[in-house]
C-alpha positions in Angstrom: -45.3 -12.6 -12.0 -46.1 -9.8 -14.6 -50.0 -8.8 -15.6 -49.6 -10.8 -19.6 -47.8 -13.7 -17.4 -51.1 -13.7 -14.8 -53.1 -13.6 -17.9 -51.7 -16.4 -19.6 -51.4 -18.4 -16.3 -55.6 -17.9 -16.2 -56.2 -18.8 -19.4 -54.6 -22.1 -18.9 -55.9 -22.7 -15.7 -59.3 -22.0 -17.3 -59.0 -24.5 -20.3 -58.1 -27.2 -17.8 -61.0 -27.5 -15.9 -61.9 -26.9 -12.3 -60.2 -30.4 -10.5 -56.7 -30.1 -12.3 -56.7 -26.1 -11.8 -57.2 -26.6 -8.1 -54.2 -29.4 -8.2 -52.0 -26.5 -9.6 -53.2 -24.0 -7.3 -52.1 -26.0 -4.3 -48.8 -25.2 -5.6 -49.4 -21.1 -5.9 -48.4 -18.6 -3.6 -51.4 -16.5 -1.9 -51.2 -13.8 -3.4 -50.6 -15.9 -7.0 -53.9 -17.7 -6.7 -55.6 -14.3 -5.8 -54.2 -12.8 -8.9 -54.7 -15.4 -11.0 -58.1 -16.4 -9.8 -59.0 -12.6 -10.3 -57.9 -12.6 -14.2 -60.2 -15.6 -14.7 -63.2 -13.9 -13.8 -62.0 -11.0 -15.9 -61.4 -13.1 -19.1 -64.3 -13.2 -21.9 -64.2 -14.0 -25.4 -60.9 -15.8 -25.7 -60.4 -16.8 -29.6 -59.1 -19.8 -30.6 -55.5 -18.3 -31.2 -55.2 -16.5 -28.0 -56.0 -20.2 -26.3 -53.5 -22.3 -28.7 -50.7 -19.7 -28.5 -50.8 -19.7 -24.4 -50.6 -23.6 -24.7 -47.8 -23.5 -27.5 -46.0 -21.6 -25.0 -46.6 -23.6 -22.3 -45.5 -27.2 -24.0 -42.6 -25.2 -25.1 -41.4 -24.5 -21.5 -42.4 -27.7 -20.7 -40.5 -29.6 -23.4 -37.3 -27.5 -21.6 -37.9 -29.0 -18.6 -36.7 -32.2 -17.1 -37.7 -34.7 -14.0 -34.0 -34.2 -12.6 -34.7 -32.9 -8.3 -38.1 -33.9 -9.0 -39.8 -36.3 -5.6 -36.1 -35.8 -3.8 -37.6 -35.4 -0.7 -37.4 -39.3 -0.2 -34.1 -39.4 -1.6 -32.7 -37.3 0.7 -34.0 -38.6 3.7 -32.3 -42.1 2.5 -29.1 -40.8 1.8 -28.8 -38.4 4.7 -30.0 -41.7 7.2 -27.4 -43.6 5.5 -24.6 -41.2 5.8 -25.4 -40.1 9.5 -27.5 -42.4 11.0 -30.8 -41.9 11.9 -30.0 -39.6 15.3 -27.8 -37.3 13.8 -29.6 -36.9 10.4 -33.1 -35.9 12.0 -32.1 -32.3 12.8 -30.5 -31.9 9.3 -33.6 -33.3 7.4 -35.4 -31.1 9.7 -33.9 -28.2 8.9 -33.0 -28.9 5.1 -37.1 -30.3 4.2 -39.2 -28.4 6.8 -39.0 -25.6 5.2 -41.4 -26.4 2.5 -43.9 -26.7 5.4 -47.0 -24.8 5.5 -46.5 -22.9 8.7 -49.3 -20.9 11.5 -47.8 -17.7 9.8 -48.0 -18.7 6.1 -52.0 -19.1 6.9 -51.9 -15.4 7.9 -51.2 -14.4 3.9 -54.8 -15.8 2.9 -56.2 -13.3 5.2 -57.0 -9.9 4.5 -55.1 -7.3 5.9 -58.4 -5.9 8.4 -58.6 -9.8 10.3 -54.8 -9.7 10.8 -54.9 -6.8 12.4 -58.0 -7.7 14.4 -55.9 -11.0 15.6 -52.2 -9.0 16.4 -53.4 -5.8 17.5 -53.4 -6.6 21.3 -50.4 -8.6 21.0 -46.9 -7.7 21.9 -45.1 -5.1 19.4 -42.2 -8.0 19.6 -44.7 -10.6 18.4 -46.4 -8.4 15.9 -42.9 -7.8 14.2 -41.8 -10.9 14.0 -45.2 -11.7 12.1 -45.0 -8.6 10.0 -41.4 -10.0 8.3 -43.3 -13.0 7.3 -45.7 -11.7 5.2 -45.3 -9.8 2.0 -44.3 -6.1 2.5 -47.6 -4.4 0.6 -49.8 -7.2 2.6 -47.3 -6.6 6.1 -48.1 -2.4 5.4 -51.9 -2.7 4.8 -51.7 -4.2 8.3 -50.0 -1.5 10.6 -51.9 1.2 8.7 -55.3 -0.6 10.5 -53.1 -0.7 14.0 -52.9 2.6 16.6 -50.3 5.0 15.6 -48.1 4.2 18.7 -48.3 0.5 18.0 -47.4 0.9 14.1 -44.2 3.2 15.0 -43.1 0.7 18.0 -43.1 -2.3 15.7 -42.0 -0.4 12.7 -38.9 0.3 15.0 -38.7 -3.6 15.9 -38.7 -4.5 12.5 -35.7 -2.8 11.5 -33.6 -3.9 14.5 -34.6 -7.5 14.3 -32.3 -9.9 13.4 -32.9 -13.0 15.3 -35.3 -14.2 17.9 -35.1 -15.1 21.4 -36.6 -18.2 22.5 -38.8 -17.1 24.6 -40.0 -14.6 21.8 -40.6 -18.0 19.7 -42.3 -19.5 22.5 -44.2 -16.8 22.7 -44.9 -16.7 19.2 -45.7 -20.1 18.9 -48.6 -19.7 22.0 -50.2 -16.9 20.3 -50.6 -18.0 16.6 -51.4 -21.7 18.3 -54.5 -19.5 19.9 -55.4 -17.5 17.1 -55.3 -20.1 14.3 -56.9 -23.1 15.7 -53.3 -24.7 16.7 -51.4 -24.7 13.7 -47.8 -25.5 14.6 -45.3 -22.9 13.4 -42.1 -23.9 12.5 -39.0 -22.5 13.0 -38.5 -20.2 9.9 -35.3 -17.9 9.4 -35.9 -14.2 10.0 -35.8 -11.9 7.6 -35.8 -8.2 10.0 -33.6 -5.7 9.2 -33.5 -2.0 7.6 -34.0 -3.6 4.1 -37.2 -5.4 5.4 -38.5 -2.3 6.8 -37.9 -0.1 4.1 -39.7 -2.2 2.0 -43.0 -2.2 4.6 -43.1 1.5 4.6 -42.7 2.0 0.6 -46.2 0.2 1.0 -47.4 2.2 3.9 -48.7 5.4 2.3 -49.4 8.6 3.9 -48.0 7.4 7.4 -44.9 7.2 6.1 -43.5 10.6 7.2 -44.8 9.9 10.8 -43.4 6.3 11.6 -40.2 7.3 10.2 -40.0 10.7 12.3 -41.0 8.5 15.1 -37.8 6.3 14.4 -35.7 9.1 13.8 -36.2 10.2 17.3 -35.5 7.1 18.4 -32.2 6.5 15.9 -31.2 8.9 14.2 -28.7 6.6 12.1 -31.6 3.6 12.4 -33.9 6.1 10.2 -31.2 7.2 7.8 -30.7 4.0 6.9 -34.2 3.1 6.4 -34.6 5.8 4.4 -31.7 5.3 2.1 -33.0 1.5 1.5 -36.3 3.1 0.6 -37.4 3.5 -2.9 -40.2 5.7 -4.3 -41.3 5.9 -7.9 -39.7 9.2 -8.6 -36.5 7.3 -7.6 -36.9 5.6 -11.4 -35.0 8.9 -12.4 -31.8 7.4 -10.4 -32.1 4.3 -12.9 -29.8 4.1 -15.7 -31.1 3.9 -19.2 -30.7 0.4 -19.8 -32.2 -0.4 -16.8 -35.4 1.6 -17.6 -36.3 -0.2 -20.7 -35.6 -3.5 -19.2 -38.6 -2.6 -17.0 -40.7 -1.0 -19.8 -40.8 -4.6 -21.6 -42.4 -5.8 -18.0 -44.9 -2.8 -17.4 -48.2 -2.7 -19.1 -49.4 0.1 -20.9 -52.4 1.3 -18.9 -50.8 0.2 -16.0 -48.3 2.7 -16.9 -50.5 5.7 -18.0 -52.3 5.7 -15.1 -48.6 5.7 -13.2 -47.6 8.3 -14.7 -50.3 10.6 -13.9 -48.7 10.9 -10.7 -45.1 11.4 -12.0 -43.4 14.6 -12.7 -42.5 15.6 -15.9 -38.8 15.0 -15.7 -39.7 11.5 -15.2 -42.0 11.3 -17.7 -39.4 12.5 -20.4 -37.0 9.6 -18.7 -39.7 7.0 -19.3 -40.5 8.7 -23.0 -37.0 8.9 -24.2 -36.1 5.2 -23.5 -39.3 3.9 -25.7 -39.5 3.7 -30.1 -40.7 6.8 -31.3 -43.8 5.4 -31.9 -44.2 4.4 -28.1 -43.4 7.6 -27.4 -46.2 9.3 -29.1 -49.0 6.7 -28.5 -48.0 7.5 -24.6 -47.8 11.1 -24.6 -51.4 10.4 -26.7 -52.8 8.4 -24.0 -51.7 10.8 -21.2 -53.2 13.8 -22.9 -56.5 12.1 -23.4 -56.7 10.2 -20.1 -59.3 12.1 -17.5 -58.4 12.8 -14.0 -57.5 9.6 -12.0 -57.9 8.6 -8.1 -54.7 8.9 -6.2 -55.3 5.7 -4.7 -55.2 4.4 -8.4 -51.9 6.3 -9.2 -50.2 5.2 -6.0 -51.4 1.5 -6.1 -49.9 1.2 -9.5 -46.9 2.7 -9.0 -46.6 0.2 -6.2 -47.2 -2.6 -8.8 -44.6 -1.1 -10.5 -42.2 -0.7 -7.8 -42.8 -4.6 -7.4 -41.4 -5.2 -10.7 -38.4 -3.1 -10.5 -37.7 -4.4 -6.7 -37.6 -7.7 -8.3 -35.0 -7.0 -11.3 -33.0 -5.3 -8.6 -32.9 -8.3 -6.3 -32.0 -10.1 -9.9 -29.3 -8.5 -10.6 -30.6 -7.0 -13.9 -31.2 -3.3 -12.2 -29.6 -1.0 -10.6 -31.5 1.3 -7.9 -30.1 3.7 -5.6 -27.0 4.0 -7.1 -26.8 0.4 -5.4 -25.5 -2.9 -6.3 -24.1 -3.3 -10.0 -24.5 -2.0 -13.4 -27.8 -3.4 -15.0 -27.6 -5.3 -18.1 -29.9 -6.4 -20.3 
């Protein structure tokens, strides 16, 4: 979701009130109803224009919709009985609804990254990776940088050869987040391990990058290659073709930018310039000059917020990174 979507998603919320806000927020990913709970505080002096043309746009999305799939949970239960009998249609309905179910590891991604890593860090490097692929790869990163070096680089390693689960690793999965989280039940979930999964972690992982990788690399030489060629780094937005860089411009925020691009180099900042109206151009190259010196935490957590966006478009279709997958279009 972008920054001007979050926005708009608060100011509706907001106008509301507090009982049918919280009916929509049981609907919102974690991280959603952090984001969106955040721009809510941050809103003040909403005119009466910025309110009615948030809700225009909303009844007009609405109005698009229709109540077709809508409460098919019931439906499908019926038909599925019907075809298969009750016996044989339990594992399917099983498998088909149950993933919808809130499971021991989705309760992990309301935490904060410090009490996760208070809970898993005496754990298993097997269990820890196979809770690390659940979460989200920023939130999943934030987590090994709190855990010992040796542990971070053994279950960095786990990650990207994991591709399914033992049953005794899901037993064993299942005792521990039964302990640590008051005996929620987890439910069998499909795995998502792999090179792609941990390149993603460690483009969140910050300055121990360099070391887990080297620590992989001496362990797989290939293994790391590969890790490393999923990767992608902001600089890598040079690799992006044209197209594909103004598709992501109409996604990016201004500030959100500048303050990107205070860490970029100034090939990268021409790429960025070139693909925006003249007049975009300028105001930037304005903005850059006249904007003081800026935390590298700041630059890096935007670029990361960036890197969301064009991870996203990638995994869309609508961008191509890495020389990867095919031509962007917009």
């Amino acid at each position: 979701m972008s920054d001007e979507g979050i926005n708009k998603s608060a100011i509706l919320l907001l106008t509301l009130g507090a009982d049918e806000a919280a009916e929509v927020m049981k609907f919102l990913e974690p991280k959603e109803v952090q984001k969106i709970s955040t721009a809510m505080v941050a809103l003040k002096n909403l005119t009466r224009e910025e309110i009615a043309a948030v809700f225009e746009e909303f009844h007009q999305r609405a109005a698009q919709k229709t109540t077709f799939g809508m409460d098919s949970d019931e439906y499908i239960r019926d038909m599925l009985r019907k075809a298969l009998g009750d016996d044989k249609a339990a594992g399917l309905i099983d498998r088909i609804l149950h993933n919808s179910d809130t499971s021991g590891i989705d309760s992990l991604k309301w935490m904060d990254a410090a009490s996760i890593a208070e809970l898993v860090s005496n754990e298993h490097p097997q269990i820890i990776a196979t809770i690390m692929v659940h979460l989200e790869p920023d939130q999943a990163a934030s987590v090994l940088g709190l855990l010992a070096e040796r542990t971070r680089n053994d279950v960095m390693l786990r990650i990207a050869t994991l591709d399914s689960v033992q049953p005794v690793a899901l037993h064993e999965l299942n005792d521990v987040l039964t302990k640590l989280l008051s005996g929620n039940a987890v439910t069998k979930k499909s795995i998502k391990g792999g090179v792609r999964t941990a390149a993603e972690i460690l483009n969140f992982i910050g300055s121990t990058q360099e070391n887990v990788l080297d620590s992989v690399r001496g362990h797989d030489a290939d293994l790391a290659q590969k890790i490393m060629d999923e990767m992608f780094v902001f600089e890598d937005l040079m690799d992006i073709e044209d197209r594909g860089i103004q598709l992501i411009l109409r996604e990016v925020q201004s500030e959100s930018l500048i303050v990107a691009l205070k860490g970029a180099s100034e090939e990268l900042r021409d790429k960025i310039l070139k693909n925006m109206s003249q007049r975009a151009a300028e105001m930037l190259r304005e903005d850059l000059e006249s904007k003081g010196p800026v935390k590298l935490s700041e630059v890096e957590a935007e670029q990361k917020e960036i890197l969301k966006i064009v991870r996203r478009l990638s995994d869309e279709g609508q961008v191509s990174i890495g020389g990867k997958g095919d031509e962007a279009y917009v």
